[in-house]
C-alpha positions as CSV (number, residue, x, y, z in Angstrom):
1,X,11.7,43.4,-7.4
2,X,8.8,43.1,-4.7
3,X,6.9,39.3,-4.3
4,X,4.0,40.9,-5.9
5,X,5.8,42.4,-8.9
6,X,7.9,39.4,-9.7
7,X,6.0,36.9,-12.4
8,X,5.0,33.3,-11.3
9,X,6.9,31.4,-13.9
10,X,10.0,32.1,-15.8
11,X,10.0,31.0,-19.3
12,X,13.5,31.0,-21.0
13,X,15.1,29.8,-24.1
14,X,18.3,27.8,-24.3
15,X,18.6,26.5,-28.2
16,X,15.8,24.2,-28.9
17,X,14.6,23.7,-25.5
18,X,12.9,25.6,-23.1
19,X,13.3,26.4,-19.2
20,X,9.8,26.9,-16.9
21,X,11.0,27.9,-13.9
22,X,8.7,28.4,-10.8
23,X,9.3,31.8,-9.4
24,X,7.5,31.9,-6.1
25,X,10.7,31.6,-3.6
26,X,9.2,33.3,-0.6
27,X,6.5,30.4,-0.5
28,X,8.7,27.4,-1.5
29,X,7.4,27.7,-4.7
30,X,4.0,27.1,-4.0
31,X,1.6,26.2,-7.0
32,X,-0.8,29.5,-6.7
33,X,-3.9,29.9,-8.8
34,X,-1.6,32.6,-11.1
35,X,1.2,30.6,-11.4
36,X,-1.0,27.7,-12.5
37,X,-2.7,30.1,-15.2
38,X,1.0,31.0,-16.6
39,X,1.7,27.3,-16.9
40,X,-0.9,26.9,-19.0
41,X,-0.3,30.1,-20.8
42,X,3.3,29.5,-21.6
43,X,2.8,25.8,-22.9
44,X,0.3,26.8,-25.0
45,X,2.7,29.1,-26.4
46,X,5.6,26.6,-26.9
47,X,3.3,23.9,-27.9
48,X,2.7,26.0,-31.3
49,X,6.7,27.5,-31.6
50,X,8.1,24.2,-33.8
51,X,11.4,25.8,-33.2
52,X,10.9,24.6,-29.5
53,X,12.0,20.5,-29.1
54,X,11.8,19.8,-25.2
55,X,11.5,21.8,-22.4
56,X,12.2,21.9,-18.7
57,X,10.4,22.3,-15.6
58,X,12.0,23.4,-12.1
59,X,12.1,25.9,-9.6
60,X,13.6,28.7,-7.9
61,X,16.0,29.5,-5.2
62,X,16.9,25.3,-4.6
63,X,13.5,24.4,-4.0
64,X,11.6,22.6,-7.0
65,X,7.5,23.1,-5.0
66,X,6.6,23.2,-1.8
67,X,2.7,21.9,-3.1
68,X,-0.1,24.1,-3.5
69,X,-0.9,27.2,-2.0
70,X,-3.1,26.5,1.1
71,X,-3.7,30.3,1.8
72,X,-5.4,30.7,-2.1
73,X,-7.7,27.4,-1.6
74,X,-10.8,29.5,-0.4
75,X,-13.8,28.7,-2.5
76,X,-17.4,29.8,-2.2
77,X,-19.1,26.3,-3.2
78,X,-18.8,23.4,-4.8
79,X,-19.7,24.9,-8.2
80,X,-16.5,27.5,-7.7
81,X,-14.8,24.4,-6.6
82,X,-15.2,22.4,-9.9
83,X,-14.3,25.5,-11.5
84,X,-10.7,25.7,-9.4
85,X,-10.2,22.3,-10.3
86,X,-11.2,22.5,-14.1
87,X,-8.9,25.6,-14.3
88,X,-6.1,23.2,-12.9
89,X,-6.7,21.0,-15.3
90,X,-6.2,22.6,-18.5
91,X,-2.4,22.8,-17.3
92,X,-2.0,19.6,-16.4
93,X,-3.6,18.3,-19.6
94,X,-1.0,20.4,-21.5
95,X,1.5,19.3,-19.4
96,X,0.6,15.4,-20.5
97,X,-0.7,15.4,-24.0
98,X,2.0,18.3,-24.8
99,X,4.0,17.0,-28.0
100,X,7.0,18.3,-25.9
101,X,9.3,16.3,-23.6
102,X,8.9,17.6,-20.3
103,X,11.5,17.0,-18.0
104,X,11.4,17.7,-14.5
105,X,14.8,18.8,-12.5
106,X,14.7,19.0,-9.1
107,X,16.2,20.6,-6.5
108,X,15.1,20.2,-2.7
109,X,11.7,19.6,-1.8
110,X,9.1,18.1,-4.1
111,X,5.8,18.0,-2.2
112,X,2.5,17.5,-3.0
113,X,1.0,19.4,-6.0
114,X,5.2,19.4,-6.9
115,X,4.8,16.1,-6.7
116,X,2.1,15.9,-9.1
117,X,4.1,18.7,-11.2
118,X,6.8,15.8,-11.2
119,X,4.8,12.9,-12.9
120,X,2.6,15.0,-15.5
121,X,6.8,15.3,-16.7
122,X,7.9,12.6,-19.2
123,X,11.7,12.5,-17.1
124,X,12.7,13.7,-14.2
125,X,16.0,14.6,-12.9
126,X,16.7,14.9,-9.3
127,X,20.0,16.3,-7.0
128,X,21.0,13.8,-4.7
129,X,19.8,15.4,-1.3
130,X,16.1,15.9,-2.5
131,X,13.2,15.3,-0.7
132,X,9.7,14.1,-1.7
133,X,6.5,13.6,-0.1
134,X,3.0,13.6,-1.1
135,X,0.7,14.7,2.5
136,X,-2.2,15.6,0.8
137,X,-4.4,13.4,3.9
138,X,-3.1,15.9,6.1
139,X,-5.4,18.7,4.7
140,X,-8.3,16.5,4.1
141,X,-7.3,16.5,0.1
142,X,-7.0,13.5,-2.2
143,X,-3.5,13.7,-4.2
144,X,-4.4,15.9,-7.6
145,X,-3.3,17.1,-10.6
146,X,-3.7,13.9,-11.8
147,X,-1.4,12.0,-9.3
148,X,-3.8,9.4,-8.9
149,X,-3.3,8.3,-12.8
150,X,0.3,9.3,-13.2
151,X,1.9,8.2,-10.1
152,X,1.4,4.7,-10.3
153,X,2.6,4.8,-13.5
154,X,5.7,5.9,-12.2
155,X,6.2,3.5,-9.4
156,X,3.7,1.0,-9.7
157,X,0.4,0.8,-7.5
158,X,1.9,-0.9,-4.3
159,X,4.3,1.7,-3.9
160,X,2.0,4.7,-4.9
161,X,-0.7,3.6,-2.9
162,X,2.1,3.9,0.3
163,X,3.1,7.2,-0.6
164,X,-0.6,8.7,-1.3
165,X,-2.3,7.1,1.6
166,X,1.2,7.4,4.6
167,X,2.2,11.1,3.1
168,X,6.0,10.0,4.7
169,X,9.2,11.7,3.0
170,X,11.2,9.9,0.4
171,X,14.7,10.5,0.3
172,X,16.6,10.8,-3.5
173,X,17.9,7.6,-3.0
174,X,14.8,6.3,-2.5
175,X,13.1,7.9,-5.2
176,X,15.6,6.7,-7.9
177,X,15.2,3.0,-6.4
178,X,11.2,3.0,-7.1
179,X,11.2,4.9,-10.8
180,X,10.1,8.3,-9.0
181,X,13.0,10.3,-10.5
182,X,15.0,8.5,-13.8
183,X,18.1,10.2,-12.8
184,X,20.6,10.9,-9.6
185,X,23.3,14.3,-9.4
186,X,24.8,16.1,-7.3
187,X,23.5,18.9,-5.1
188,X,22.8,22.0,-7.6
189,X,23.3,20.2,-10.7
190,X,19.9,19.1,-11.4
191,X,19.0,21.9,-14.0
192,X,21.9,21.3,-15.8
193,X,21.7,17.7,-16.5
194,X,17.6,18.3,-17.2
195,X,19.5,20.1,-19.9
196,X,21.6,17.8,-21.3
197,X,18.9,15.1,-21.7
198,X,16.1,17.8,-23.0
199,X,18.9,18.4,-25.6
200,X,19.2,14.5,-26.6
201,X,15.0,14.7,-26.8
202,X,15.7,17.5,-29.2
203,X,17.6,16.0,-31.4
204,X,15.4,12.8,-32.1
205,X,12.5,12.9,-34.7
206,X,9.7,15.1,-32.9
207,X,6.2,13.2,-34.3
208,X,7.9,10.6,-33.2
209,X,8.2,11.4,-29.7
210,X,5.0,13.4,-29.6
211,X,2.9,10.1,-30.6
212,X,4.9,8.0,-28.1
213,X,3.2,10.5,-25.5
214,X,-0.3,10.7,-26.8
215,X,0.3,6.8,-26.4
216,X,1.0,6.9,-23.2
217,X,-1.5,9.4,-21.7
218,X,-4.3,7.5,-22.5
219,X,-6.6,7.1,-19.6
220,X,-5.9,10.9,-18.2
221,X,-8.9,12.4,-19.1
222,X,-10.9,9.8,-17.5
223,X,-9.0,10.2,-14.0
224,X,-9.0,14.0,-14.1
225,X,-13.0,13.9,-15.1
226,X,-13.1,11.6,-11.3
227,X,-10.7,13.7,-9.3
228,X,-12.5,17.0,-10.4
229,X,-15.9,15.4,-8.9
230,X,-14.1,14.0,-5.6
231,X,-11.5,17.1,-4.9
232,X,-14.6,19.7,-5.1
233,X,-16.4,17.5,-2.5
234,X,-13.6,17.8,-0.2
235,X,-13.0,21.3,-0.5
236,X,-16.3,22.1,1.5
237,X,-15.9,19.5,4.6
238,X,-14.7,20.7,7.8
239,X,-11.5,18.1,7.3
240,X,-9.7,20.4,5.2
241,X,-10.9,23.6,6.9
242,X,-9.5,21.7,9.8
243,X,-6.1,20.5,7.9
244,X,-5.5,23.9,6.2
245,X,-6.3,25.5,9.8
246,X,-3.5,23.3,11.6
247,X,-1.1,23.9,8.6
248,X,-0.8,27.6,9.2
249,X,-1.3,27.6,12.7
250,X,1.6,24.3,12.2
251,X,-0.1,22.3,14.7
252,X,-1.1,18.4,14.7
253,X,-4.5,18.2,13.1
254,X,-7.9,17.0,14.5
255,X,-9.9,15.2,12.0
256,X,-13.5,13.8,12.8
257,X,-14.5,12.6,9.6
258,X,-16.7,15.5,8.3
């Protein structure tokens, strides 16, 4: 099967839980504008089957997202730009206010929008040699998908301000040692333990569960309502023509504040 024949996300069933898997290997797993749509498309679908308990999230070919796709970010102004980002936002509102645990295995690199992909999860499970990094400064972006509200939930504001504002790589180790990922295994097994704890979410009382989320997504709307304003700015500035520029030319940047 060709790239452009093969579907974005792969939505399977194992029992009472559920397997999105993101299906773009030739980019890393990049979060395109269609692959963003099917997210949305297939949790609405689960959210309504009561014969689905928990699902999981990972990707591909060893490589959980490599961030969003820079070669599908043109806009023609800042109107279609708030509509990018409102589009983007119905999925990660699902994602959050879902009455499903969502938990995130991860192989390889978690960059980015992967990153963000990460903490709209309610768990996340991660092989021992992943990597994570959120460089969104380096194509004049602020961190989205709601990072800003759900990553210092994670790891606290101290250590989610470093990550947003440096972009450096964190190590698994790492990661586990600040609350970014919940739980540590070996190389290749990180779909298969998401597994084993979607299946212990599955057997607890689902209201339950589902109300202990609503609980704790309260103040997403809010930030997503800012970050739509603030990420459509930056869209039109010659920073992130600039950043997106050096990305596929993978040269240094030049940024002069504009």
């Amino acid at each position: 099967m060709s790239a452009s024949d093969r579907p974005p996300l792969l939505v399977e069933r194992d029992g009472p839980i559920a397997i999105l898997t993101m299906n773009m290997p030739e980019r890393r797993n990049a979060l395109s504008v269609p692959m963003r749509a099917a997210f949305a498309e297939a949790l609405e679908e689960l959210e309504a089957d009561r014969t689905v308990r928990a699902a999981v999230v990972t990707g591909a070919a060893g490589v959980f997202s490599s961030g969003g796709d820079l070669t599908g970010m043109e806009v023609d102004g800042l109107d279609a730009a708030r509509e990018r980002m409102r589009r983007t936002h119905r999925m990660v509102r699902l994602m959050v206010h879902s009455r499903l645990p969502l938990i995130a295995a991860v192989e390889g690199w978690c960059v980015g929008a992967g990153l963000s992909i990460l903490c709209a999860c309610d768990h996340a499970v991660a092989a021992g040699d992943a990597l994570f990094r959120a460089p969104f400064a380096r194509v004049g972006l602020i961190p989205d998908l709601g990072l800003l509200h759900t990553l210092p939930r994670r790891v606290g504001f101290g250590r989610a301000r470093e990550m947003l504002l440096f972009g450096e790589t964190l190590d698994a180790r790492r990661a586990h040692e600040i609350g970014l990922v919940d739980r540590l295994c070996a190389p290749g097994e990180a779909l298969v333990e998401a597994k084993r704890r979607a299946l212990a979410l599955a057997e607890l009382a689902p209201l339950s569960l589902a109300l202990t989320k609503a609980a704790l997504a309260e103040g997403l709307d809010q930030a997503l309502a800012q970050e739509r304003e603030l990420q459509a700015a930056l869209f039109m500035t010659a920073d992130h023509a600039e950043g997106k520029r050096a990305f596929l030319e993978k040269r240094a940047p030049v940024f002069r504040g504009n």
